[in-house]
VOLO-912225 format. One record per residue (C-alpha): x, y, z; residue in one letter. Coordinates in steps of 0.05 Angstrom, whole numbers, padded with zeros to 5 digits, always signed. Example, Ala and Ser with C-alpha at 12.3 -4.5 7.8 and 13.67 -1.06 7.14 Angstrom:
! residues 2
+00246-00090+00156A+00273-00021+00143S
END
This chain:
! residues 350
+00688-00217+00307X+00683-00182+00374X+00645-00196+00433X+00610-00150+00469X+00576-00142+00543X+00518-00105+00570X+00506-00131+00647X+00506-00203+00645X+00490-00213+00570X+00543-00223+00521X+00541-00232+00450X+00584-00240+00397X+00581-00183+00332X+00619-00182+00260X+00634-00129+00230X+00654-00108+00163X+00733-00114+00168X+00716-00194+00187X+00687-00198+00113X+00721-00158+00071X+00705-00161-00014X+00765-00212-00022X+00737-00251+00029X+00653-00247+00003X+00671-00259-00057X+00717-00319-00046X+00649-00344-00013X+00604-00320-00059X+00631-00315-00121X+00620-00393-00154X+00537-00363-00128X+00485-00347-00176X+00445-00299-00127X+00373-00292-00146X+00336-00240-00117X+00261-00259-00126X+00218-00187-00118X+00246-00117-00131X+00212-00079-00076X+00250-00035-00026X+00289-00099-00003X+00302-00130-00062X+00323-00068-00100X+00380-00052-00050X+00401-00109-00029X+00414-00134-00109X+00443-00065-00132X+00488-00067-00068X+00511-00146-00081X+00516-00129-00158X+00558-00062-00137X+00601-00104-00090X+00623-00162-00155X+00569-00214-00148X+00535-00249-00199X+00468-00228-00190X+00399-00242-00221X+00320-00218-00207X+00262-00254-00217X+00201-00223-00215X+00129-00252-00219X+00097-00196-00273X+00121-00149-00330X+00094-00099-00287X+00126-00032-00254X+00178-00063-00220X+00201-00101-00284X+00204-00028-00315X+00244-00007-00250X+00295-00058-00259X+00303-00049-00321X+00326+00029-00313X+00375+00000-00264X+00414-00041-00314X+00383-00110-00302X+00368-00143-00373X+00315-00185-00393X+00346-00257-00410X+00414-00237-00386X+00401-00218-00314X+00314-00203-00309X+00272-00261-00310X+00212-00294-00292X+00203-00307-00217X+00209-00387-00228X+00260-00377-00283X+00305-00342-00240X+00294-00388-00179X+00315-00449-00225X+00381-00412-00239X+00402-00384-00168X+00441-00427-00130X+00429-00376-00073X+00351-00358-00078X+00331-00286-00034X+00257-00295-00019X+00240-00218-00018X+00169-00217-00039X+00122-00188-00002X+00095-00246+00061X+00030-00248+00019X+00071-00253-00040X+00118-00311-00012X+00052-00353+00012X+00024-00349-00064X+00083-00362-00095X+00110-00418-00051X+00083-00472-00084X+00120-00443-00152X+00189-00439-00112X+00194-00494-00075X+00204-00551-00133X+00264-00505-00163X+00302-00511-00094X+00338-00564-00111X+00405-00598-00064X+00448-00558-00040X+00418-00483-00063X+00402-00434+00000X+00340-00405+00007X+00345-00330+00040X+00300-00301+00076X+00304-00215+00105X+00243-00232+00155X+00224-00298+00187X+00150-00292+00177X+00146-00341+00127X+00178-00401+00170X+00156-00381+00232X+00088-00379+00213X+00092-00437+00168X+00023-00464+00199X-00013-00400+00161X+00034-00393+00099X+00055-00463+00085X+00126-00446+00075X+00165-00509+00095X+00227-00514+00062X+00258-00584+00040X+00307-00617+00090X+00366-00610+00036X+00378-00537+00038X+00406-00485+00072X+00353-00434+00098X+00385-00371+00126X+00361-00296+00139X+00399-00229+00139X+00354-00171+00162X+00364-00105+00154X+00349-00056+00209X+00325-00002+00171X+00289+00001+00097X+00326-00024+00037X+00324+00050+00018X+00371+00061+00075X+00406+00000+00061X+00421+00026-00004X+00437+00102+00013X+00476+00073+00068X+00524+00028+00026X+00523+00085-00024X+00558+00131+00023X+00607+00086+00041X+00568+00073+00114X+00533+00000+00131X+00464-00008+00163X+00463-00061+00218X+00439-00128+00216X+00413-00186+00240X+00433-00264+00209X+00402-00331+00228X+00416-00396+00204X+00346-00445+00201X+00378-00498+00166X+00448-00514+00156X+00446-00573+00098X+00507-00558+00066X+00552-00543+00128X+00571-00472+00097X+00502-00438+00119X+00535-00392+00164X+00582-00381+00120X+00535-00367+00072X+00500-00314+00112X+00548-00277+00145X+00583-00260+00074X+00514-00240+00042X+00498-00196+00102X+00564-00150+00083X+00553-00171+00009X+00476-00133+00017X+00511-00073+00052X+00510-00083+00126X+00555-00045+00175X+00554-00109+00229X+00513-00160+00236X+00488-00197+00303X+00462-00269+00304X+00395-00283+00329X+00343-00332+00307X+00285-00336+00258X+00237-00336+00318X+00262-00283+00348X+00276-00239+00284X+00201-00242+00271X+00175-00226+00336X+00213-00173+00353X+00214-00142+00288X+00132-00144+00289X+00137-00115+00349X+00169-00058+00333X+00151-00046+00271X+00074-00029+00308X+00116-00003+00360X+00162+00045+00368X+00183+00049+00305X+00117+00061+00265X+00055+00051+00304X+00073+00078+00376X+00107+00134+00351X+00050+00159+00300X+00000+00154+00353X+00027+00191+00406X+00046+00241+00355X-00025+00246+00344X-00045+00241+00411X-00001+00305+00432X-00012+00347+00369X-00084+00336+00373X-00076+00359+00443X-00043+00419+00423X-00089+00445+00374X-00152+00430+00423X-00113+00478+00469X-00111+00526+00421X-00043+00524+00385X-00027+00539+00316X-00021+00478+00264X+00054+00501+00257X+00071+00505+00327X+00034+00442+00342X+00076+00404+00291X+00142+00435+00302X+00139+00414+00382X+00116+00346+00358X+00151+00317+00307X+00198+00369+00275X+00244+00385+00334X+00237+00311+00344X+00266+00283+00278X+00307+00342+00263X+00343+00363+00317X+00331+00309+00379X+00335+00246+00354X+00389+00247+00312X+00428+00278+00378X+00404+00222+00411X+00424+00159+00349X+00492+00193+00358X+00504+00209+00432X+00451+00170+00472X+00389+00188+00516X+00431+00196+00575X+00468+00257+00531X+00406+00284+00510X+00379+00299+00581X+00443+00321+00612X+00443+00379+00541X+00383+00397+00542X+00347+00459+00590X+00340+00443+00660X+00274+00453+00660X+00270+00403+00595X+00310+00351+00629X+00262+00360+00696X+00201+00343+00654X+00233+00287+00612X+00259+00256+00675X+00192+00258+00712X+00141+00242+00658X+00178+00185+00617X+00166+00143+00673X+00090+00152+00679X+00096+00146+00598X+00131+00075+00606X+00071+00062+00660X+00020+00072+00616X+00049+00040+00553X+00079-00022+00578X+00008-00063+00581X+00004-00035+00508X+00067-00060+00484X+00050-00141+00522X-00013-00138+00497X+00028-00128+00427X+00066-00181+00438X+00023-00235+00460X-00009-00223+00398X+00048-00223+00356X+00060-00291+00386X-00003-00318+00377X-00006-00315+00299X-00058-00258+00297X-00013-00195+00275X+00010-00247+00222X-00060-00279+00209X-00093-00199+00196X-00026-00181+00149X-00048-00251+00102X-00120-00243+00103X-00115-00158+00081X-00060-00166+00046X-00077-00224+00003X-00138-00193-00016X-00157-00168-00087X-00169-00092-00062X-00104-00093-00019X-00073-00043-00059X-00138+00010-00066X-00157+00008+00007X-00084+00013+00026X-00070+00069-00017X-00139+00103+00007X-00120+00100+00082X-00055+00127+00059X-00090+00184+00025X-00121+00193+00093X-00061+00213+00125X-00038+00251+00073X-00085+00302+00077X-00096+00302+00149X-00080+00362+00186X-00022+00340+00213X+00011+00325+00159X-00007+00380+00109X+00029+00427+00168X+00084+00378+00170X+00090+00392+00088X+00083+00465+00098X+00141+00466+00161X+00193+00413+00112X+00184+00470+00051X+00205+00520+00097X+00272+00480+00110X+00335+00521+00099X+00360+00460+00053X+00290+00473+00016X+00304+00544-00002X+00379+00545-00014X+00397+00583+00040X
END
């Protein structure tokens, strides 16, 4: 464990050497783990615990494509693949990694297989946070905890694969047992994290919904929009319009910057780069803060979590998602960004 201080804030961070395997699985290993949902989640957070020596289950609500998925990973029906209440009545640890939609539907099959003494897990605090709109309220007797990835469980799996370790948040909800912490700490190393910080369900959910419409998704495709649309009104090419906005971006700067920090980036880059970065990010930060409150009031309120239940509970979801998807596809934009990525050295063997 080691504490660390920015300003006046200190916090206190584990990382992997405070939870090595002997130790998880000295923890862990008396667990049945049942991961309930294969999507990106569920798929590398069970391979990773399965990887790492613990006994493992899935439980999945349809014979569907997932079941097929799982299945070409190794997990065997009536062995280690079962139904989504079948495996829930054998986990002593139950991970909750359906979709939100998915874990309002399905609570009322869950809940009366979470029995004394079992854990319910949670990667996102939606469910219990917003208990009001999804009627997830788990029984006094039972440990509820979180561990949630900062990154897709297709990182969280390529991550651990390479030997490397995503970061992580944990929170403890409900500590029946007196080993919740305990609990969570080893299965956020046991799922593949690099080190994990403690927060709380609360604040899991609203910052991750926040960012996820911020920076990290929403923000980011719309002023990548924004500029290349402002480009090409201007006159420039589709492939000079896309390589200014998002291929010099993802490829070159902002992996600089994940490894170095912003502070590097401006003091490496041209002069007359740094000039304009240093001067416009403010009037950028002007302009977008109201944005980004206006975000999170609403985030707060229930209504980014009230929209996500209503659309994605409905029977369409997946056809109107998958048409607005389409959408972007063949947009402009990003038919030049697929003709700029073939033209990738790695993409021609050179």
């Amino acid at each position: 464990m080691k504490e660390i201080t920015i300003g006046s804030s200190k916090e206190q961070v584990y990382e992997r050497s405070d939870y090595p395997a002997d130790k998880i699985r000295s923890i862990l290993g008396k667990e049945t783990i049942a991961v309930l949902g294969y999507g990106v989640q569920g798929r590398g957070q069970s391979l990773n615990m399965r990887d790492n020596g613990l006994k493992v289950i899935i439980g999945l609500r349809d014979k569907g494509r997932s079941w097929d998925l799982a299945q070409q990973d190794g997990w065997k029906p009536g062995e280690t693949l079962f139904s989504i209440e079948d495996a829930a009545a054998k986990g002593t640890v139950v991970q909750y990694l359906l979709s939100d939609a998915g874990q309002k539907e399905n609570w009322p099959r869950i809940k009366p297989h979470l029995t004394a003494g079992k854990a319910l897990y949670f990667s996102h605090g939606f469910s219990v946070v917003y208990a009001d709109q999804t009627g997830v309220v788990p029984g006094k007797d039972i440990d509820v905890i979180l561990v949630a990835p900062k990154g897709s469980g297709t990182s969280v799996r390529r991550l651990f694969l390479e030997g490397k370790g995503i970061n992580s948040s944990f929170a403890v909800h409900q500590d029946a047992t007196g080993r919740a912490y305990e609990r969570a700490r080893a299965l956020g190393f046991a799922v593949g994290s690099g080190y994990l910080f403690e927060t709380t369900f609360q604040k899991e959910v609203y910052s991750d919904l926040t960012g996820e419409r911020g920076v990290l998704m929403g923000a980011i495709y719309g002023m990548w929009l924004a500029q290349y649309e402002t480009l090409r009104a201007h006159g420039h090419s589709p492939s000079e319009a896309f390589n200014e906005t998002v291929e010099e971006a993802t490829q070159s700067l902002y992996p600089l910057i994940a490894e170095n920090g912003m502070d590097w980036m401006y003091a490496n880059c041209s002069t007359t780069a740094q000039r304009g970065a240093l001067d416009w990010a403010p009037k950028f930060r002007e302009a977008t803060r109201p944005v980004f409150e206006a975000l999170y009031a609403s985030v707060t309120r229930g209504d980014e979590t009230r929209r996500v239940l209503d659309v994605n509970s409905r029977p369409d979801y997946r056809e109107l998602l998958e048409k607005e998807l389409k959408e972007i596809h063949e947009s402009e934009m990003w038919r030049a960004g697929a003709a700029v990525r073939s033209l990738r050295p790695e993409r021609q063997g050179r």
